[in-house]
Residue frames as qw, qx, qy, qz and C-alpha x, y, z in Angstrom:
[[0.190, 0.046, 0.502, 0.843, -11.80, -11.41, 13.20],
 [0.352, 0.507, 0.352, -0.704, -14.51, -8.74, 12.48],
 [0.106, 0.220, 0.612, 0.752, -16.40, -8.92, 9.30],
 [0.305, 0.522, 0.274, -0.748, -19.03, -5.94, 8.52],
 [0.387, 0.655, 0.605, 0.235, -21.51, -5.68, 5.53],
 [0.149, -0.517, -0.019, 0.843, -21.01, -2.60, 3.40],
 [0.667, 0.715, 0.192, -0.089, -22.06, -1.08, 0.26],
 [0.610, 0.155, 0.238, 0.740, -19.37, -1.64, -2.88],
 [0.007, 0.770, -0.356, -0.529, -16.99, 1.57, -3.54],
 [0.424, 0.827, -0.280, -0.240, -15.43, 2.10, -6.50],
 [0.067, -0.692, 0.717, -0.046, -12.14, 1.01, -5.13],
 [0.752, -0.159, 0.535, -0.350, -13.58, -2.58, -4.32],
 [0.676, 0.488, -0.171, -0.524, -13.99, -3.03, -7.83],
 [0.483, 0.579, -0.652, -0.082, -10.68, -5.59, -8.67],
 [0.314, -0.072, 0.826, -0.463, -11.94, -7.60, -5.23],
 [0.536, 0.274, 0.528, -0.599, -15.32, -7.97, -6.24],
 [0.777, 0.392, -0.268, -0.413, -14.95, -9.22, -10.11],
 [0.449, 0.186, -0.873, -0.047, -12.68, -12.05, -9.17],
 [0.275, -0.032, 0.820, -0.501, -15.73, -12.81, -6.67],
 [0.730, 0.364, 0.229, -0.531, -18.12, -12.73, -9.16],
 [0.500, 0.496, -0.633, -0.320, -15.89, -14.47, -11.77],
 [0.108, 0.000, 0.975, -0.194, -15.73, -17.74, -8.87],
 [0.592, 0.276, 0.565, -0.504, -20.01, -17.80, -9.55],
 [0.573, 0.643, -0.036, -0.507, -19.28, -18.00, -13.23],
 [0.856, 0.090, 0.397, 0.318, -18.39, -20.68, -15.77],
 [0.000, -0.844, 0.446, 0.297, -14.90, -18.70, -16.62],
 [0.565, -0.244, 0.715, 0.333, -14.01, -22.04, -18.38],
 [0.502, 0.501, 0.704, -0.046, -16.35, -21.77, -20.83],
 [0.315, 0.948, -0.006, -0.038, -16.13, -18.35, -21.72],
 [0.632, -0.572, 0.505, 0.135, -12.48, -19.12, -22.17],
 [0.634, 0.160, 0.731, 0.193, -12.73, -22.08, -24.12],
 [0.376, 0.745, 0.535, -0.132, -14.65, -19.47, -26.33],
 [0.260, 0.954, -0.126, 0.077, -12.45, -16.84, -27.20],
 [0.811, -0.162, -0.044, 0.560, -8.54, -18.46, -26.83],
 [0.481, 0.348, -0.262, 0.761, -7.11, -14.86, -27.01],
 [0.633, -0.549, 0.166, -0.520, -9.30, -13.92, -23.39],
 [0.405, 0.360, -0.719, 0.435, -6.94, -14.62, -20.67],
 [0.356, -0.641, -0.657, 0.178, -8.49, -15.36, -17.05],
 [0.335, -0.407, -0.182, 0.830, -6.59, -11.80, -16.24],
 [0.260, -0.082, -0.341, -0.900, -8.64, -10.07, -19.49],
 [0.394, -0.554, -0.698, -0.226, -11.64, -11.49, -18.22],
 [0.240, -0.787, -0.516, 0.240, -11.61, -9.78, -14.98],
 [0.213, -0.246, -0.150, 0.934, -10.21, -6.63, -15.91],
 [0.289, -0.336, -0.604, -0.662, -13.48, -6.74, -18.28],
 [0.569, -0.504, -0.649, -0.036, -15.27, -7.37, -15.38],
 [0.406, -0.280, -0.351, 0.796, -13.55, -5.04, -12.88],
 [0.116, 0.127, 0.553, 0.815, -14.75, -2.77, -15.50],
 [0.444, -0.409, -0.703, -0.375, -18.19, -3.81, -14.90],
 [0.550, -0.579, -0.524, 0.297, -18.37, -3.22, -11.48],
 [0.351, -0.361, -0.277, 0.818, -17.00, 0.14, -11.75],
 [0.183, -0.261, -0.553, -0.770, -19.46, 1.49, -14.26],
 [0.267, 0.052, 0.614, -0.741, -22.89, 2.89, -13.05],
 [0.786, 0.170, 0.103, -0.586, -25.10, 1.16, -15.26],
 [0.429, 0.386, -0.790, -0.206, -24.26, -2.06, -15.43],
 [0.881, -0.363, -0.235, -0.191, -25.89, -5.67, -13.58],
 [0.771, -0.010, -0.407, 0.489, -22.37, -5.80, -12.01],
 [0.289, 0.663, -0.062, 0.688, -21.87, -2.52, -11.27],
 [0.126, 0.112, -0.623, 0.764, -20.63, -1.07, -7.43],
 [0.510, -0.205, 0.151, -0.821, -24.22, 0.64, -6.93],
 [0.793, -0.002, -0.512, -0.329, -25.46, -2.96, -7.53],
 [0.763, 0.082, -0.617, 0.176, -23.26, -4.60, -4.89],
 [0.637, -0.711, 0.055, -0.292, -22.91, -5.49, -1.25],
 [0.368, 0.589, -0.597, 0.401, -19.69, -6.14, 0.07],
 [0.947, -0.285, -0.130, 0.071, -18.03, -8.38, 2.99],
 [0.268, 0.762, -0.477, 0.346, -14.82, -6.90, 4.53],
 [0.845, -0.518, -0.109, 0.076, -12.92, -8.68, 6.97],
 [0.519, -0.632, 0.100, 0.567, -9.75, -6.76, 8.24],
 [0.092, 0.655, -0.213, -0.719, -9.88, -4.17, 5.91],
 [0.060, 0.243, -0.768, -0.589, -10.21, -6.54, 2.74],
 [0.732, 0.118, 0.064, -0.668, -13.29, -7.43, 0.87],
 [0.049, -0.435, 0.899, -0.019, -14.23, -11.00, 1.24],
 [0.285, 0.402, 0.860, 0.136, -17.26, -11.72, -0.39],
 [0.168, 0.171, -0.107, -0.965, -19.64, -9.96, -2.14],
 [0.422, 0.474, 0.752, -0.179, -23.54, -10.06, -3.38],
 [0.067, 0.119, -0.171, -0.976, -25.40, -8.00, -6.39],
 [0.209, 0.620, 0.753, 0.075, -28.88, -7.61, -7.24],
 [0.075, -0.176, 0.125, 0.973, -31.02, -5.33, -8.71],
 [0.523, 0.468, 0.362, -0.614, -34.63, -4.60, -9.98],
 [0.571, 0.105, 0.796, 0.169, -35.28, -7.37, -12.17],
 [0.315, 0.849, 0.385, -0.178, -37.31, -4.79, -14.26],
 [0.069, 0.877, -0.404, -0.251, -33.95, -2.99, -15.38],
 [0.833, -0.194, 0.498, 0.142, -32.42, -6.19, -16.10],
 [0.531, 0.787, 0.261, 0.175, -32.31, -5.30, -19.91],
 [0.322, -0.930, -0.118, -0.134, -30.70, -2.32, -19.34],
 [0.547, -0.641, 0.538, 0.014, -28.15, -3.03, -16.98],
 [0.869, -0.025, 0.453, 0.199, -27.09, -6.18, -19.28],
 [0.663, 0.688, 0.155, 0.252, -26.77, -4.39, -22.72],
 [0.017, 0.884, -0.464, -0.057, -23.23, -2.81, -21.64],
 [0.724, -0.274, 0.631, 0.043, -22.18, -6.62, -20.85],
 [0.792, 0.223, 0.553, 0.130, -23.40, -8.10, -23.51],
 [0.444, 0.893, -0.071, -0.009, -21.79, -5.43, -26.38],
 [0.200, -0.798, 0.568, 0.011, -18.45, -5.80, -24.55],
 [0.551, -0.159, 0.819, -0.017, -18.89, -9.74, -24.77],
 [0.674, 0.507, -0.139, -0.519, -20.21, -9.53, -28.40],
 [0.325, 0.458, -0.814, -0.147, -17.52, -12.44, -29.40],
 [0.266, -0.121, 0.882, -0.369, -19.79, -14.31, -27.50],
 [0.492, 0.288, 0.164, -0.805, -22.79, -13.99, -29.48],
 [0.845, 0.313, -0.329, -0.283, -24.62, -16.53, -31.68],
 [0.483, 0.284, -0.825, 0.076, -22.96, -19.25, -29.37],
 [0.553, -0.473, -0.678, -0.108, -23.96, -21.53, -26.43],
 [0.343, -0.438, -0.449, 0.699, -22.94, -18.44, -24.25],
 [0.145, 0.526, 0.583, 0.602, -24.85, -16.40, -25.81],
 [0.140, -0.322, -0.615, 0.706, -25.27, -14.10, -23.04],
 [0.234, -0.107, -0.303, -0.918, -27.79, -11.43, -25.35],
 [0.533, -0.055, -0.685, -0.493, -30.15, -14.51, -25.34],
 [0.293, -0.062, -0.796, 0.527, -30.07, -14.84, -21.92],
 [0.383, -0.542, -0.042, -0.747, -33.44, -13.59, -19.52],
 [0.261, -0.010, -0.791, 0.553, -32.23, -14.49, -16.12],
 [0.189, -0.225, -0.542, 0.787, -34.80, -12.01, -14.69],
 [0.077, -0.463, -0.322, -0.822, -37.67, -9.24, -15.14],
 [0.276, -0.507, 0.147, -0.804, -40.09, -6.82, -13.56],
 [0.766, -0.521, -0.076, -0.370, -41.91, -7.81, -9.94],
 [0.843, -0.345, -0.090, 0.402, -38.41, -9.45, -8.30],
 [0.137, -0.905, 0.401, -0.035, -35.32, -8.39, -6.85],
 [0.912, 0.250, -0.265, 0.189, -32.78, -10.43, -8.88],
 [0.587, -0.654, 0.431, 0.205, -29.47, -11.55, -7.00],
 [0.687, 0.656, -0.291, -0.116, -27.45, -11.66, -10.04],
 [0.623, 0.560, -0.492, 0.238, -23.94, -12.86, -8.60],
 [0.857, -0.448, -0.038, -0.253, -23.00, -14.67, -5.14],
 [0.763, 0.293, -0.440, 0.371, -19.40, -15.18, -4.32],
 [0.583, -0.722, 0.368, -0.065, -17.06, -15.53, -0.89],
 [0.400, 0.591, -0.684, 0.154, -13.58, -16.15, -0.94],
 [0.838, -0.103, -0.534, -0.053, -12.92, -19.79, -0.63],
 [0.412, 0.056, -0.670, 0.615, -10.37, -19.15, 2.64],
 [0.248, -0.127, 0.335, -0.900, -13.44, -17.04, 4.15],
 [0.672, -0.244, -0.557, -0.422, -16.23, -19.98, 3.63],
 [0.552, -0.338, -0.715, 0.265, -18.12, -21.60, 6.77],
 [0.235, -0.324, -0.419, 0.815, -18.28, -18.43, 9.00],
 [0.146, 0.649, 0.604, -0.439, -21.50, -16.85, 7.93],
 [0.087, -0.218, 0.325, 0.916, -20.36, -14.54, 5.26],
 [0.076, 0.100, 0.690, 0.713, -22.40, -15.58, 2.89],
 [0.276, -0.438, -0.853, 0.072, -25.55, -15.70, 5.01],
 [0.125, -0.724, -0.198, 0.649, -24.94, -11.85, 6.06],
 [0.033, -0.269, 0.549, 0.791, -24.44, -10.96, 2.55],
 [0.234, -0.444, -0.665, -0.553, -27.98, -12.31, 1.74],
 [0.236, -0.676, -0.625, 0.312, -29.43, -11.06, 4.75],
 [0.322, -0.470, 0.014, 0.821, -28.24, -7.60, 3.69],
 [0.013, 0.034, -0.708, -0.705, -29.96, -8.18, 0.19],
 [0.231, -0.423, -0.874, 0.058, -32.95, -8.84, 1.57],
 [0.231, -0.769, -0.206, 0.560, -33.21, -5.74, 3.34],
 [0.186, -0.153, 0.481, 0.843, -32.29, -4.06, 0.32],
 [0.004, 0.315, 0.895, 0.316, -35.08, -5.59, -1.51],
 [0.240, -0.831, -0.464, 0.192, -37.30, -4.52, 1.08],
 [0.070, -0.698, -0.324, 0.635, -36.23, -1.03, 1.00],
 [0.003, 0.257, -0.500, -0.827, -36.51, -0.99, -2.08],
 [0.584, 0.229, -0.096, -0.773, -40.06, -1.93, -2.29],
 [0.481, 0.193, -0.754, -0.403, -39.81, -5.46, -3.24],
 [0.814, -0.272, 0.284, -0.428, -42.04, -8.58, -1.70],
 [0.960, 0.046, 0.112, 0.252, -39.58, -11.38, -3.64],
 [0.256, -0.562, 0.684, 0.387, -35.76, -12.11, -4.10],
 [0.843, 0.517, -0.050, -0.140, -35.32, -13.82, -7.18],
 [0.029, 0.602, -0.660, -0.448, -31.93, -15.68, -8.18],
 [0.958, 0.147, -0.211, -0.127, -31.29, -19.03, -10.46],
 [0.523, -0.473, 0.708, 0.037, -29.19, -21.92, -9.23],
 [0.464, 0.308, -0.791, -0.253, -27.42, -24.89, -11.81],
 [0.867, -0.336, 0.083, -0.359, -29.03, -27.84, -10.80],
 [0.850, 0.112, -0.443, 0.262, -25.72, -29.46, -10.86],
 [0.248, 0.270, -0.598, 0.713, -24.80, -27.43, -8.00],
 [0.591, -0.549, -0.587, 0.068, -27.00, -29.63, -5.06],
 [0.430, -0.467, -0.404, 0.659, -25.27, -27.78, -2.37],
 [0.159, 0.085, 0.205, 0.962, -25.92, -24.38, -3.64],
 [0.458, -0.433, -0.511, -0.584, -29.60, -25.00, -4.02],
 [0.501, -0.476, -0.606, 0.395, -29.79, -26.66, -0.02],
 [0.180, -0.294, -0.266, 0.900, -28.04, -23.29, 1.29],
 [0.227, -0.211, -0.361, -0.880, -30.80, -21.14, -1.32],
 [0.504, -0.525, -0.502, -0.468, -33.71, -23.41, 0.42],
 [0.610, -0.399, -0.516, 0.451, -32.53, -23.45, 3.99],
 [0.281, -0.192, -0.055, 0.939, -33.08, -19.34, 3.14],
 [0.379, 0.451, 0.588, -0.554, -36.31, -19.90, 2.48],
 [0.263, 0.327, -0.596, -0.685, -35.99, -19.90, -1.70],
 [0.667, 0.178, 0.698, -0.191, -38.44, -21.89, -3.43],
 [0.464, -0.009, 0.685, 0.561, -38.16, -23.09, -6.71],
 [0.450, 0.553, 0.171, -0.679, -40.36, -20.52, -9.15],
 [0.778, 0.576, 0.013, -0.251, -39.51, -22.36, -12.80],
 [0.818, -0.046, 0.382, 0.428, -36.64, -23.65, -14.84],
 [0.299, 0.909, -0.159, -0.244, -34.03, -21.45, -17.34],
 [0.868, 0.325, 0.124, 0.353, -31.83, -22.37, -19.61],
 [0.133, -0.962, 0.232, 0.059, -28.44, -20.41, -18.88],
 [0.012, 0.847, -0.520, -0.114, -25.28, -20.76, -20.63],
 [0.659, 0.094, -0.735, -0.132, -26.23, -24.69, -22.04],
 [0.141, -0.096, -0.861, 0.479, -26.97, -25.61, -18.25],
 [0.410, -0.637, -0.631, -0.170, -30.12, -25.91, -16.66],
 [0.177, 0.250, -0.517, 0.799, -31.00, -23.83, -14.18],
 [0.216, -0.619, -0.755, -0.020, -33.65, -23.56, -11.57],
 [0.012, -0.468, 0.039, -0.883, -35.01, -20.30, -10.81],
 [0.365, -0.406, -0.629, 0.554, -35.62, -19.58, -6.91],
 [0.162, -0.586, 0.013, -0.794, -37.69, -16.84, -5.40],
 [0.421, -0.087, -0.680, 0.594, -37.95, -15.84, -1.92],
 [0.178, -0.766, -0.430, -0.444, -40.58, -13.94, -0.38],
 [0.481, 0.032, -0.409, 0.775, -39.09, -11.06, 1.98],
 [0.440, -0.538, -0.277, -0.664, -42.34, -8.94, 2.66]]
C-alpha cells in the first residue's frame, strides 16, 4: 500500500474533520450542549476546514492518502495569526463560552512559532509511519515558511503522545491550561 503526503483540497474536507475531531475532547463539548450530536459537530467542523480563514481550514492542512482515501492529516499555521484564524471557531461555538471550554479564552499559540494545531491518523492506519510523514511534511512547511520552531501542546495525561512529540525532537517550552486539562507546550527547533 502506497501512502503520499499532500496538501488538503476542498473535497478532503468530511475526511479530515473526523481526523481532527479523534485529537479533540468531543465528549466534553458534547456533554456541553445535549442538542450537538457527534454528526453536528463535524459537519461544524467539516465546515471549518473548508473555509479559508480558519485554524482548521484546507490551506492549513496536510493530508495522508493511502489508496485514494485520506488517512491522516496535520494543520498548523503561523502562530502570529492564531487570533484570527480562531475568531470564526470560536463565534460558531459561542454556546461554549463562559464555560470550562471556553475556547475564546483559550491562547494555544502566538507570533515567532509554527503552531501544529491538530494531529490525527485513522486508528486502522496507525504504526506505519503516517504520522511521522505528516510531521515531517510540517516541518518543511515551517521552514518554507520562514520559521526556526514548531510549536504544538500535548495533555499530560496523554504519556504516549508526549514520547512520540520528544522522540521528534520537541522539548517542553511551558505549561497551558486547555479545556480544564493541563497541557504542556512543546517546541521544536527546525532551522
Amino acid at each position: 500500500m502506497e501512502i503520499t503526503v499532500r496538501d488538503c483540497k476542498k473535497e478532503d474536507a468530511s475526511a479530515v474533520a473526523w481526523l481532527i475531531m479523534s485529537a479533540w475532547p468531543v465528549e466534553e463539548f458534547l456533554a456541553m450542549d445535549p442538542s450537538m450530536t457527534l454528526e453536528s459537530l463535524h459537519d461544524r467542523i467539516r465546515k471549518y476546514v473548508e473555509a479559508d480563514n480558519t485554524l482548521y481550514s484546507y490551506r492549513n492542512t496536510i493530508v495522508a492518502v493511502a489508496d485514494g482515501s485520506v488517512c491522516g492529516a496535520i494543520n498548523g499555521y503561523d502562530g502570529a495569526l492564531y487570533e484570527e484564524l480562531k475568531r470564526p471557531v470560536t463565534e460558531d461555538l459561542s454556546v461554549f463560552q463562559n464555560s470550562p471550554n471556553d475556547f475564546s479564552k483559550v491562547k494555544e499559540t502566538g507570533p515567532g512559532e509554527f503552531y501544529l494545531d491538530s494531529i490525527g491518523v485513522d486508528r486502522s492506519m496507525r504504526s506505519r509511519g503516517i504520522g511521522s510523514m505528516l510531521f515531517e511534511a510540517a516541518f518543511e512547511r515551517a521552514r518554507e515558511s520562514g520559521f526556526d520552531k514548531v510549536g504544538l501542546i500535548v495533555d499530560e495525561d496523554k504519556p504516549k503522545a508526549e514520547a512520540l512529540y520528544l522522540r521528534l525532537g520537541f522539548r517542553q517550552a511551558g505549561i497551558k491550561d486547555f479545556f480544564g486539562h493541563r497541557m504542556k507546550h512543546m517546541q521544536k527547533d527546525v532551522r
